[in-house]
C-alpha positions as CSV (number, residue, x, y, z in Angstrom):
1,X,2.7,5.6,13.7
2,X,3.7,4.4,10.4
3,X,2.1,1.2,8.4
4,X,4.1,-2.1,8.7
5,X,6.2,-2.8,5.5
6,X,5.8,-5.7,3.7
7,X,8.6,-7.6,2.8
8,X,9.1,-10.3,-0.3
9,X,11.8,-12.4,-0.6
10,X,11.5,-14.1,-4.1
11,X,13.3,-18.1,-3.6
12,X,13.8,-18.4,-7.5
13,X,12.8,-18.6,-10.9
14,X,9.4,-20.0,-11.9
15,X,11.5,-22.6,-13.9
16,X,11.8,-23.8,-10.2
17,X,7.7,-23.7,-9.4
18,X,4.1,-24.2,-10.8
19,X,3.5,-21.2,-13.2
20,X,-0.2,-21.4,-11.4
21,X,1.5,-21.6,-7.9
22,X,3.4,-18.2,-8.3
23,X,0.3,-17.1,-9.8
24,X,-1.8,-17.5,-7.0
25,X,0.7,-16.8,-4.2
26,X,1.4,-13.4,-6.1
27,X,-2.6,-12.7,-5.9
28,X,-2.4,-13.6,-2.4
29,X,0.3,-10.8,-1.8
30,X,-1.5,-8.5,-4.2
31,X,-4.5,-8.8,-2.1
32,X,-2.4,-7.5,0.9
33,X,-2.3,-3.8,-0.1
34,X,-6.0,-3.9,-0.2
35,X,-5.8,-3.6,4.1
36,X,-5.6,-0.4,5.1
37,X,-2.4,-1.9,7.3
38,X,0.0,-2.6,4.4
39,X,0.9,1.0,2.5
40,X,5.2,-0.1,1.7
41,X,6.4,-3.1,0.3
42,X,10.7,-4.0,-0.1
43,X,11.8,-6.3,-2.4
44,X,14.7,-8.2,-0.7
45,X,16.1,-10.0,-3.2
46,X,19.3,-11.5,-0.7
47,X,17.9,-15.1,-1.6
48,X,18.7,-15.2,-5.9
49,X,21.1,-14.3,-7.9
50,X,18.8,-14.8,-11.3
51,X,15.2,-14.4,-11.9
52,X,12.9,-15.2,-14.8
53,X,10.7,-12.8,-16.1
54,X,7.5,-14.9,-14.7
55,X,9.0,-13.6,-11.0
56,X,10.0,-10.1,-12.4
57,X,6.3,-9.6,-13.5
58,X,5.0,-10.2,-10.1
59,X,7.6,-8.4,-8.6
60,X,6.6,-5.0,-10.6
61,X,2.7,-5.7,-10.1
62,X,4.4,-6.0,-6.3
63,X,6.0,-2.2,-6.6
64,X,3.2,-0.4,-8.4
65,X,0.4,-1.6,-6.5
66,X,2.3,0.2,-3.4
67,X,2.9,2.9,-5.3
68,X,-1.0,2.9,-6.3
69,X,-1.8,2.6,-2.9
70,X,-0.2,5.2,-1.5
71,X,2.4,3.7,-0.3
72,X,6.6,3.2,-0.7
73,X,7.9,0.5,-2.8
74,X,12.1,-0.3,-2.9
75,X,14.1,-3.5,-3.6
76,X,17.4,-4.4,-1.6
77,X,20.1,-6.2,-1.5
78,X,20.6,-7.5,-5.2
79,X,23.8,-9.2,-6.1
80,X,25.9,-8.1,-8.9
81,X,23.8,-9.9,-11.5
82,X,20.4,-9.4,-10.3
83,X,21.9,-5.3,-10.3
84,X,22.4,-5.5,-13.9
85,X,18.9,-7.4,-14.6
86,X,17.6,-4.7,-12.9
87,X,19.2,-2.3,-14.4
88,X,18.4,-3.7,-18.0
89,X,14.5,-3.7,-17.4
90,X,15.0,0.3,-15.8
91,X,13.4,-1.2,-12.6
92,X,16.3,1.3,-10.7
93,X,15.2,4.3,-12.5
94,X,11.4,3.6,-11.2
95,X,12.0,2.3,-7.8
96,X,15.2,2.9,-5.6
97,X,17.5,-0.2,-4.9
98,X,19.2,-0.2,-1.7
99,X,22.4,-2.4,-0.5
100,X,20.5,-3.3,2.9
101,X,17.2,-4.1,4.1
102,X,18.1,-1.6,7.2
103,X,18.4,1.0,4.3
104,X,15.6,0.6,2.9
105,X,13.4,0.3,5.4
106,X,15.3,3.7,6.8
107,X,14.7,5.5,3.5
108,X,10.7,4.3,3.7
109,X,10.5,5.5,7.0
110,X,12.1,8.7,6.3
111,X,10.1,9.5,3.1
112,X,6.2,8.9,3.6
């Protein structure tokens, strides 16, 4: 049986929150991939279109700690702009960006 993935959904920029609050609900997710339960983590990014480098941060500290960990990491569905953000910071050439969340999570399943 494989370990449950753990999925983000970033809501916006931190222009729209608290620096501290994204700071310590990022921690809070960080501290996830220290259970033995949570090994793959997808970045569904459905809900922006633009994000700030604040949430980008987090997001890669998201990606490499499941990669550190032993585990998968992948982003999906990114609109056109956050594809060419993306893109831009070579987050595509480190970790694979899928159109779907179905795909992603079929790609993680299929490649432990």
């Amino acid at each position: 049986m494989s370990a449950p993935n753990l999925v983000v959904i970033p809501k916006g920029s931190t222009l729209q929150f608290m620096y501290s609050n994204v700071d310590v609900e990022s921690n809070k997710v960080l501290k996830l991939f220290n259970s033995a339960e949570i090994k793959n983590v997808i970045i569904d990014l459905s809900k922006v279109d633009y994000l700030d480098s604040g949430i980008l941060n987090s997001i890669i500290r998201f990606l490499m700690q499941a990669r550190q960990t032993g585990g998968q990491a992948v982003c999906c569905n990114a609109c056109h702009n956050m594809q060419n953000i993306l893109k831009c910071i070579k987050v595509g050439d480190l970790w694979p960006l899928f159109d779907t969340r179905e795909e992603a999570i079929t790609y993680i399943t299929t490649n432990p």
